[in-house]
C-alpha positions, -999 to +999 in steps of 0.1 A: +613+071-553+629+071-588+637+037-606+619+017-575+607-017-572+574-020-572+559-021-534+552-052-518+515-041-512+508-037-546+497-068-564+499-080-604+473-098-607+478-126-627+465-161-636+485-181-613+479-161-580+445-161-569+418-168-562+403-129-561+374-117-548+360-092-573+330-070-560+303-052-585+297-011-580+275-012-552+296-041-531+325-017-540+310+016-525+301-003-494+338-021-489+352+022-493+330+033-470+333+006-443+373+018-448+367+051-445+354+043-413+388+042-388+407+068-405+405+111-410+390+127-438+417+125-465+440+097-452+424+069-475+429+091-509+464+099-496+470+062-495+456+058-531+471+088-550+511+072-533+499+036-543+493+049-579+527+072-577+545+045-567+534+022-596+535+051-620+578+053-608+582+014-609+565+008-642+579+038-663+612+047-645+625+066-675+589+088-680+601+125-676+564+141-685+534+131-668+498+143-676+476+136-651+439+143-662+418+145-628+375+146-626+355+161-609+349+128-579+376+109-558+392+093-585+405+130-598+414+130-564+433+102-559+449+116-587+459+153-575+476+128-550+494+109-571+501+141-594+516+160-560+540+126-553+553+130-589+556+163-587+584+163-556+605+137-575+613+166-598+593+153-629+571+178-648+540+168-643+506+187-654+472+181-644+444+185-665+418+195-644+378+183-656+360+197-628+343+228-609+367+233-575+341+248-554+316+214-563+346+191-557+343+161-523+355+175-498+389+153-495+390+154-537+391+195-530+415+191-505+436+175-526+436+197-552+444+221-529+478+209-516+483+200-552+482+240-556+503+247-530+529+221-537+537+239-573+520+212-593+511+226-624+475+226-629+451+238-662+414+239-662+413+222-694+383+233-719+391+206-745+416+206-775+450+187-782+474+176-748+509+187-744+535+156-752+539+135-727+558+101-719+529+088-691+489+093-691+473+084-656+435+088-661+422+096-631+388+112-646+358+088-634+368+057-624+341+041-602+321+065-605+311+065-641+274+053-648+262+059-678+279+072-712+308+096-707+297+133-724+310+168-732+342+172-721+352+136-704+342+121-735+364+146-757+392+133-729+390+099-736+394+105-770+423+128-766+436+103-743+436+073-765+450+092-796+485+095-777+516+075-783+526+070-743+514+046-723+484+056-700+481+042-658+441+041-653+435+050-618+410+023-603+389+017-633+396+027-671+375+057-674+340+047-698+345+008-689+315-005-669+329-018-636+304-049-635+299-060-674+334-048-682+311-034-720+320+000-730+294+026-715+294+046-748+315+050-781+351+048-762+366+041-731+400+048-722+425+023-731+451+018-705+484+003-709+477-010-669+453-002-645+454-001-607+426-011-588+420+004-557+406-019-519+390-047-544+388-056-580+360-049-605+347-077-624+342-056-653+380-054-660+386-088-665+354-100-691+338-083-719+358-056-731+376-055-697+410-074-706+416-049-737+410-017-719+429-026-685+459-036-699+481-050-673+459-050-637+473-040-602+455-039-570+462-023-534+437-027-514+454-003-490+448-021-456+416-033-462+415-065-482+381-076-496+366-103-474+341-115-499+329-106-535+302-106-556+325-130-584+358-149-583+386-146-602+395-183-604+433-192-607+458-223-617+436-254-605+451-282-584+464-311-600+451-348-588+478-373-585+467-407-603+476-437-578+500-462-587+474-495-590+451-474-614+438-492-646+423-472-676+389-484-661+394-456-635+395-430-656+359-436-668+345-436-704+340-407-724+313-407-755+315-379-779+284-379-798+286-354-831+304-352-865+276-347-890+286-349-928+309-324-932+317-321-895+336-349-885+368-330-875+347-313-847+343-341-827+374-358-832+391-326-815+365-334-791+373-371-788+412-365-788+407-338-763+389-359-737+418-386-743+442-362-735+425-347-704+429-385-685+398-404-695+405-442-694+387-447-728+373-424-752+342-438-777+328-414-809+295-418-821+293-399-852+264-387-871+282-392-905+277-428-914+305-426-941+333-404-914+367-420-920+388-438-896+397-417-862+428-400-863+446-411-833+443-450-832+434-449-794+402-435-800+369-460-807+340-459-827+303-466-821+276-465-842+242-449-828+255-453-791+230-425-780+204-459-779+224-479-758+212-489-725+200-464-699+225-485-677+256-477-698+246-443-708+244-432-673+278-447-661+296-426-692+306-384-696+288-375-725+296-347-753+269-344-777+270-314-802+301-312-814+293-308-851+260-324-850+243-303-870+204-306-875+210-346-869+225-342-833+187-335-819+175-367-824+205-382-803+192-356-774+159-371-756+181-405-744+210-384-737+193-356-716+174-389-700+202-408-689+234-400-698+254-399-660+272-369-666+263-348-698+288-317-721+264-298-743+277-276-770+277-264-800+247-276-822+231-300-793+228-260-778+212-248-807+182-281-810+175-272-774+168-236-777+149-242-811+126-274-794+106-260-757+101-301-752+142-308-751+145-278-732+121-288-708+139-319-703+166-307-698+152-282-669+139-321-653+173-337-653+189-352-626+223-359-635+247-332-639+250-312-668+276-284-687+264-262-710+296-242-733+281-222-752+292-189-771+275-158-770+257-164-801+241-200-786+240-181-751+215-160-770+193-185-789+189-201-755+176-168-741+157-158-771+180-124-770+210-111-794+244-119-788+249-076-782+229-086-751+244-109-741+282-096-745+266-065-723+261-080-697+281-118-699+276-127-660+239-117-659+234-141-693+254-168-679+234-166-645+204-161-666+212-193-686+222-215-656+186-207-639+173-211-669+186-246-677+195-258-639+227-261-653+263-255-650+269-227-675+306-221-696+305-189-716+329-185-737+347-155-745+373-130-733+371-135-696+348-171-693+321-166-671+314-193-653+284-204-631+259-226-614+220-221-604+238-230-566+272-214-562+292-181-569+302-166-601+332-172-615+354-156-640+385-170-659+419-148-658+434-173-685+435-171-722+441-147-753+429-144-791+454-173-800+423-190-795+402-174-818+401-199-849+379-231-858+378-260-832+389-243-801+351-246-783+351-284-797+387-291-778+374-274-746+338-293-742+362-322-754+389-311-726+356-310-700+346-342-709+380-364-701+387-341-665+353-348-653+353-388-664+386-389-647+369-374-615+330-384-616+328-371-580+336-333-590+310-312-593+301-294-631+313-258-623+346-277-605+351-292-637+348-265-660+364-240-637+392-263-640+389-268-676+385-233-683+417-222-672+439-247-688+429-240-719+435-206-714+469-213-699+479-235-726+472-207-753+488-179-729+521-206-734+514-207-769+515-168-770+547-163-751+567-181-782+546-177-808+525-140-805+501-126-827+495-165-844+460-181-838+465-216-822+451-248-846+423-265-826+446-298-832+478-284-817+461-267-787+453-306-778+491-311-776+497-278-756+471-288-732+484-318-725+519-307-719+508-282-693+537-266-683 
């Protein structure tokens, strides 16, 4: 098996080949045991501890060492498994066994048992430093973890994540939570790539997910996941324009923003929208003395909030984008009549600080986005932003009941979601876009997609939107690593999409 190409049924999961299903702990322990059903005791594991072999010898062909550190559940099992595998390609491979043989599942026990017999070397370790070694496969909880990691698996973890060689997480990073992807105490283990066994957990892709998973790989070992408790959303269909179309077709877009001082937000806004196919793009700022727009296709209007209900509700609206204290006066006609309505940013903030703009908000009847960050996820639900970066689907499903809204949270892995349909999570993305104007370019990016296609539903739109601004700074990374991304120039990358 040395030096092999990696087996057709296992899966790099990436951001241009799903859709996914991803299913929570409880739709996860249901999925294994309706495919433990048809086959004997043991078969299953044997499947998962190969699958994991097999992507331990593709991945790191040249690894001569392998510690395998197995718990005291399945997921050690799968690992004795995998450990056995390596072991009759000749490698040296030790296990570093966390767990009481005699209180071991049965097929885990079993496993360990052949394991034995096989001549795999195998310590009962009691904590202390690891032998050198050029591959880690944690194999110690998995699934299985539900609460803080203690004693001994907790002195693993760190021993684990204080070597040099990269580590294979069987399943699940051991200390990650599989549904909030947050940390379940101090420190998880942080794997170079992890490979999901039958389905994938939402918690490795949002939250702290994406930095402990490292690369992610699924088998779902004969039984594919029918459905999921969240999606994995992938690269969105692109809509043709027809030949005969006039900028009129496109829609209008109105940003509405740009207090003193904050003028730059919604141009990135404005020039966003522009980009993302609206026919014409008007900004309303809140800063009476704001200088000329930047590009020369974008318009001004002053106070356009109090146009007619008529023209309000044939236009996509931003409103927040820089506002500042000013942008809640803009809100009562806005959240009245604009047709289809972006809030971010500062329009976010009014509303959770005012319970008669929220309440208007819960009585609208045209569509609406919310993009918030944590920290305005968290004014909205009179929490802390901790709270809500514990848990981000259950605060962005929280905040679209809340609001009757579509909801865009941003952050590593975008949860995205609706008071009527699935959750959704965004595979796209990376720190590049950590710096000033990023959120103002995507509620801007929202804006011109959805005014392009008035028809699409909110969550359509900013699944849609999500993702491309992830993808454009995922292109950004692949020249240009380790730099952050200038709101301005991540405009230019969205709209070259590759």
């Amino acid at each position: 098996m040395r030096g092999m190409a990696v087996p057709s049924q296992l899966q790099r999961i990436t951001r241009h080949n799903g859709p996914w299903p991803l299913l929570d702990a409880a739709a996860s322990r249901a999925h294994e045991q309706n495919a433990l059903g048809p086959h004997p005791p043991g078969a299953l594991m044997a499947a998962a501890g190969l699958a994991v072999a097999k992507l331990a010898l593709a991945q790191w062909p040249h690894a001569r060492r392998i510690a395998v550190w197995a718990g005291p559940g399945n997921n050690g099992g799968d690992g004795l498994v995998a450990a056995r595998y390596l072991h009759s390609t000749g490698l040296a491979v030790r296990v570093q066994l966390l767990a009481d043989s005699a209180r071991m599942p049965a097929d885990a026990a079993g496993a360990l048992a052949q394991a034995r017999a096989a001549g795999v070397t195998i310590d009962a370790w009691q904590g202390g430093p690891a032998a050198p070694s050029d591959l880690v496969i944690d194999a110690l909880l998995g699934l299985g973890a539900a609460r803080a990691p203690q004693g001994l698996i907790a002195e693993a973890i760190a021993v684990i994540n204080r070597q040099q060689s990269p580590v294979l997480a069987v399943d699940l990073p051991t200390g990650l939570h599989p549904d909030t992807g947050a940390l379940l105490g101090p420190e998880a283990v942080r794997a170079s790539a992890t490979l999901s066994l039958l389905n994938l957990k939402p918690g490795c892709f949002t939250g702290q997910g994406r930095d402990q998973s490292g690369d992610i790989w699924l088998c779902a070992l004969g039984h594919p996941a029918a459905g999921g408790t969240a999606m994995l959303s992938t690269q969105p269909s692109l809509h043709a324009r027809r030949h005969a179309s006039h900028k009129g077709s496109f829609g209008d877009v109105a940003v509405v923003g740009g207090a003193p001082g904050m003028a730059g937000a919604a141009w990135l806004a404005a020039a966003a929208a522009l980009a993302a196919g609206a026919g014409r793009v008007y900004a309303s700022l809140l800063d009476p003395q704001a200088q000329m727009p930047p590009r020369p296709e974008l318009m001004t209007r002053q106070a356009w909030w109090q146009s007619a209900p008529t023209q309000l509700a044939s236009t996509t609206v931003v409103a927040g984008c820089g506002g500042g204290q000013a942008v809640a006066a803009t809100l009562p006609p806005l959240l009245a009549h604009a047709g289809r309505l972006v809030l971010d940013a500062d329009a976010l903030n009014a509303i959770a600080g005012d319970t008669a703009l929220l309440a208007q908000l819960q009585r609208r009847r045209g569509p609406t986005l919310l993009t918030p960050h944590p920290m305005e996820a968290a004014r909205l639900l009179s929490c802390t932003a901790a709270e809500v970066q514990a848990d981000r689907l259950g605060a962005a499903r929280r905040l679209a009941s809340l609001t009757q809204s579509a909801v865009l949270l941003k952050g590593s892995g975008t949860a995205l979601v609706s008071p009527s349909a699935p959750t959704v999570i965004n595979p796209s993305g990376n720190a590049a876009l950590a710096t000033a104007g990023s959120g103002d370019v995507l509620a801007g990016w929202c804006a011109g997609l959805w005014s392009a296609r008035s028809d699409a539903s909110a969550l359509d739109i900013a699944v849609q939107a999500a993702w491309q601004h992830g993808d454009a700074a995922d292109r950004f990374a692949d020249l240009h690593r380790h730099q952050p991304l200038r709101a301005a120039k991540l405009i230019e990358w969205l709209a070259h999409a590759g």
